[in-house]
C-alpha positions as CSV (number, residue, x, y, z in Angstrom):
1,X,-42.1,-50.5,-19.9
2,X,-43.4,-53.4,-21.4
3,X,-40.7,-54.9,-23.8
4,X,-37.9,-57.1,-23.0
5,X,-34.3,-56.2,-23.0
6,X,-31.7,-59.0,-23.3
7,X,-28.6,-57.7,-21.4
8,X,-25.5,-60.2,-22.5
9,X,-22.5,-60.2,-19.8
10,X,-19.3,-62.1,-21.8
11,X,-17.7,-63.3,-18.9
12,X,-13.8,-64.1,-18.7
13,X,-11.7,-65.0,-15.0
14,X,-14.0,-62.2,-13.8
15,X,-14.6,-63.4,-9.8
16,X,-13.0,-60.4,-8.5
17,X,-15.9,-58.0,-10.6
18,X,-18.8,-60.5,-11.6
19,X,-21.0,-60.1,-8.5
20,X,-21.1,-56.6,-8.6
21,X,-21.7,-56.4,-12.2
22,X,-25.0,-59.2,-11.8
23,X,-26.4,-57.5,-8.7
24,X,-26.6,-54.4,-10.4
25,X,-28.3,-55.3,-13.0
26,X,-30.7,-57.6,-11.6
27,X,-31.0,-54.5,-9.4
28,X,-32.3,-52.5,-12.2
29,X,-35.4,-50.3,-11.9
30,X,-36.4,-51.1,-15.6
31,X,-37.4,-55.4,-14.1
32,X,-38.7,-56.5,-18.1
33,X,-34.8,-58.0,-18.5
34,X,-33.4,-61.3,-19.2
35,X,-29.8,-62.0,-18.4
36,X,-27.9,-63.9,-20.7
37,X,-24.1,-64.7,-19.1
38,X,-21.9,-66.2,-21.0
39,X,-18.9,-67.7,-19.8
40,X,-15.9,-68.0,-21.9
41,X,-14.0,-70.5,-20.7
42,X,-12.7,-69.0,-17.2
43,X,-10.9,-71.0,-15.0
44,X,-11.5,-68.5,-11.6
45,X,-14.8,-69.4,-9.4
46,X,-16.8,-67.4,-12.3
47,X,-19.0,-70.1,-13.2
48,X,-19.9,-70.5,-9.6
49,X,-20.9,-67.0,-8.9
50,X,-22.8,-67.8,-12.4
51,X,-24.3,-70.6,-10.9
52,X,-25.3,-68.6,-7.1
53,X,-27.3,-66.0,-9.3
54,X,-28.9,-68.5,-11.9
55,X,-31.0,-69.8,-8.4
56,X,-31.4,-66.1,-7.5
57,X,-33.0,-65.2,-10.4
58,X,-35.6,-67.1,-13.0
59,X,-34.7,-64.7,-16.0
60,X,-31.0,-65.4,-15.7
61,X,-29.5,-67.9,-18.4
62,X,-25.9,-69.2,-18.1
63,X,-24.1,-70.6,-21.5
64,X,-20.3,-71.8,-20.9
65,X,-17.8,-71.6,-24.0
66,X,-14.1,-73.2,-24.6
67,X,-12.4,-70.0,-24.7
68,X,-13.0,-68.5,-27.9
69,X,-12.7,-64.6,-27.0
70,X,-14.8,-61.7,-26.3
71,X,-16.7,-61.5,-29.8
72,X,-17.3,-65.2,-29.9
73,X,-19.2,-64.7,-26.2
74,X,-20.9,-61.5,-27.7
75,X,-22.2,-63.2,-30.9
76,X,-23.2,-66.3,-28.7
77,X,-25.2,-64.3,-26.8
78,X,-27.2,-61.9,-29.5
79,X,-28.1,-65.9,-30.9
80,X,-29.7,-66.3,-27.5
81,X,-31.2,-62.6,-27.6
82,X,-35.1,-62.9,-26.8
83,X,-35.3,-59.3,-26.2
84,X,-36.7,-56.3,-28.6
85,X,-33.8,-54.4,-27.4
86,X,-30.6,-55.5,-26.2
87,X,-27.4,-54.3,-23.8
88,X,-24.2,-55.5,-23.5
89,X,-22.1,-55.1,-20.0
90,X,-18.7,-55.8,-19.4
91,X,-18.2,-58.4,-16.4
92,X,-16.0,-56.0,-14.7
93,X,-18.2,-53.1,-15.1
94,X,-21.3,-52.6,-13.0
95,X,-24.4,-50.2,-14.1
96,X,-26.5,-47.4,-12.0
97,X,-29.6,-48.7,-10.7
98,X,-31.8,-46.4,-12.9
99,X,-29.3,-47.0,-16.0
100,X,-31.7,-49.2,-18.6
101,X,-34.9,-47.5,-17.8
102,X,-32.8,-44.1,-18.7
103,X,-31.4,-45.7,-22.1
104,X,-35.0,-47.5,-22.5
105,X,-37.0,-44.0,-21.7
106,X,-34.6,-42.0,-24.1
107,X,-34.7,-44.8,-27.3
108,X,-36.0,-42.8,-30.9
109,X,-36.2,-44.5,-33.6
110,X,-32.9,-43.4,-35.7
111,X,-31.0,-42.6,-33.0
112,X,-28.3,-44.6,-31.0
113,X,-28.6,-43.9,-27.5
114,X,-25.3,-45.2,-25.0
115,X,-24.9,-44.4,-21.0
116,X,-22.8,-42.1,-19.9
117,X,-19.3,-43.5,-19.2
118,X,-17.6,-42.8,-15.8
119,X,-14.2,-43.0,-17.5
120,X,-14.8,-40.8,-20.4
121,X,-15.1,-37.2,-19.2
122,X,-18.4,-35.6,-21.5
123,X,-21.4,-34.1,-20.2
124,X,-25.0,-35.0,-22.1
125,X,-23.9,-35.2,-25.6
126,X,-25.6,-35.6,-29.1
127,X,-24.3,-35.3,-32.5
128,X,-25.0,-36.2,-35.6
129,X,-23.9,-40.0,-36.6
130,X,-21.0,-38.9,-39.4
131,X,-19.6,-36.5,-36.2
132,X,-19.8,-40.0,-34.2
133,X,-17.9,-41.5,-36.6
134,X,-15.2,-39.5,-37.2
135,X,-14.8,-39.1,-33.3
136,X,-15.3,-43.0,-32.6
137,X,-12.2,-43.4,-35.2
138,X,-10.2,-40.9,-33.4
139,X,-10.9,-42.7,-30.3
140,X,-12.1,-38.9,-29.0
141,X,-15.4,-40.3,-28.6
142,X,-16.6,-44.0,-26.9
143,X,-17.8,-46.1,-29.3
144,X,-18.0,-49.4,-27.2
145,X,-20.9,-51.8,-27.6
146,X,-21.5,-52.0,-23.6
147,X,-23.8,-49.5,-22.7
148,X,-25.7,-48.9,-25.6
149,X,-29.5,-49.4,-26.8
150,X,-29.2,-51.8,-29.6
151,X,-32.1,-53.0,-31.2
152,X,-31.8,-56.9,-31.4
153,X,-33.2,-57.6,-34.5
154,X,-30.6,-55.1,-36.4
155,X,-27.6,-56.1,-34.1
156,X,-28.4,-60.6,-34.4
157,X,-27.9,-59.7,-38.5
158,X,-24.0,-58.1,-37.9
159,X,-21.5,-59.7,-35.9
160,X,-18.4,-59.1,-33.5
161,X,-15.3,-59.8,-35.7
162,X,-13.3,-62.7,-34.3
163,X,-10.3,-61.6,-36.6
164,X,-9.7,-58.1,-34.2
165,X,-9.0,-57.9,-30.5
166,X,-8.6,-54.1,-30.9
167,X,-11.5,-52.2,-31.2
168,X,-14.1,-54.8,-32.3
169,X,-17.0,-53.3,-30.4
170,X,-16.6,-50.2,-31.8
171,X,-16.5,-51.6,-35.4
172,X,-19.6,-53.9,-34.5
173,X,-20.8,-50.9,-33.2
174,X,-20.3,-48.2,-36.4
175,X,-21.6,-51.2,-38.4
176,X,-24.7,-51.1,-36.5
177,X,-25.6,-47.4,-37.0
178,X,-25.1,-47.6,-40.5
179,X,-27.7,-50.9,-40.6
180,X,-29.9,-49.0,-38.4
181,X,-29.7,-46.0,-40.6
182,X,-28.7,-44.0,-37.3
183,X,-29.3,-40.2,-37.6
184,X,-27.7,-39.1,-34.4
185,X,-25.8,-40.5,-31.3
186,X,-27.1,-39.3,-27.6
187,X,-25.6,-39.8,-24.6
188,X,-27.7,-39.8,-21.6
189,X,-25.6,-38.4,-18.6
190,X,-27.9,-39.6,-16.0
191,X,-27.2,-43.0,-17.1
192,X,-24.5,-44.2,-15.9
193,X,-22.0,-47.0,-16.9
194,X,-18.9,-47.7,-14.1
């Protein structure tokens, strides 16, 4: 486990979530991991519980935006991506403690791996990436950004559109797997993603 993974947390009035969220991943068993917050203008204590962990940790980095949205935070934070790999968590989300050595352990080139979401109700899972599709556009099938493997050098050259609030992960995110020339999707139960 020797390569860096960027994890990006857009962060947005998230006090009631955020520390959960940090400590888990800074709890990760997979420790090669910087931790790139960026907050998008909130006006809670976030940028406080932002500031607590930032003297916790050396590898966490803390950006603060006007409010601009959740893309603008995303895009912001694949510019600051020093990782080969990166993944994105939701502030009011919060990852099992084996999640990104799982997703790291399980990457193939050509594939897209993602964690297993608590909220959508699939066992291990892999199909082919025009299956994905079709699912992800049927909203049968999660097609979020948070969760997944991404490699960073791919995902920096697309971006989140700031023209959708609907959605826009999962477009960024069917826009990656056609860069990346993606042959299947695999979800890794074990993984998981609250």
């Amino acid at each position: 486990m020797n390569d860096l993974i960027s994890v990006i947390v857009p962060i947005y009035n998230a006090e009631d979530y955020l520390e959960q969220c940090l400590i888990s991943i800074l709890e990760q068993s997979y420790d090669r991991l910087e931790v790139i917050l960026i907050d998008d203008g909130s006006t809670d204590s976030s940028a406080e519980i932002c500031e607590k962990f930032l003297r916790i940790d050396k590898n966490v980095r803390y950006f603060y935006q006007r409010n601009k949205g959740v893309s603008v935070a995303r895009n912001r934070g694949l510019k600051m991506a020093r990782g080969k790999y990166v993944v994105f968590v939701d502030a009011d989300d919060f990852l099992s403690r084996r999640a990104i050595e799982l997703l790291y352990n399980t990457r193939h080139e050509r594939r897209l791996v993602q964690m297993c979401v608590d909220r959508v109700k699939y066992q291990k899972f892999e199909v082919g990436r025009r299956e994905a599709e079709k699912l992800m556009l049927k909203d049968r099938f999660y097609g979020g950004a948070s969760g997944c493997l991404l490699d960073t050098t791919i995902a920096k050259n697309l971006r989140f559109s700031k023209q959708t609030s609907f959605m826009e992960d999962t477009i960024f995110i069917l826009r990656y797997m056609r860069r990346a020339k993606i042959r299947h999707v695999s979800v890794i139960e074990e993984a998981d993603y609250y």
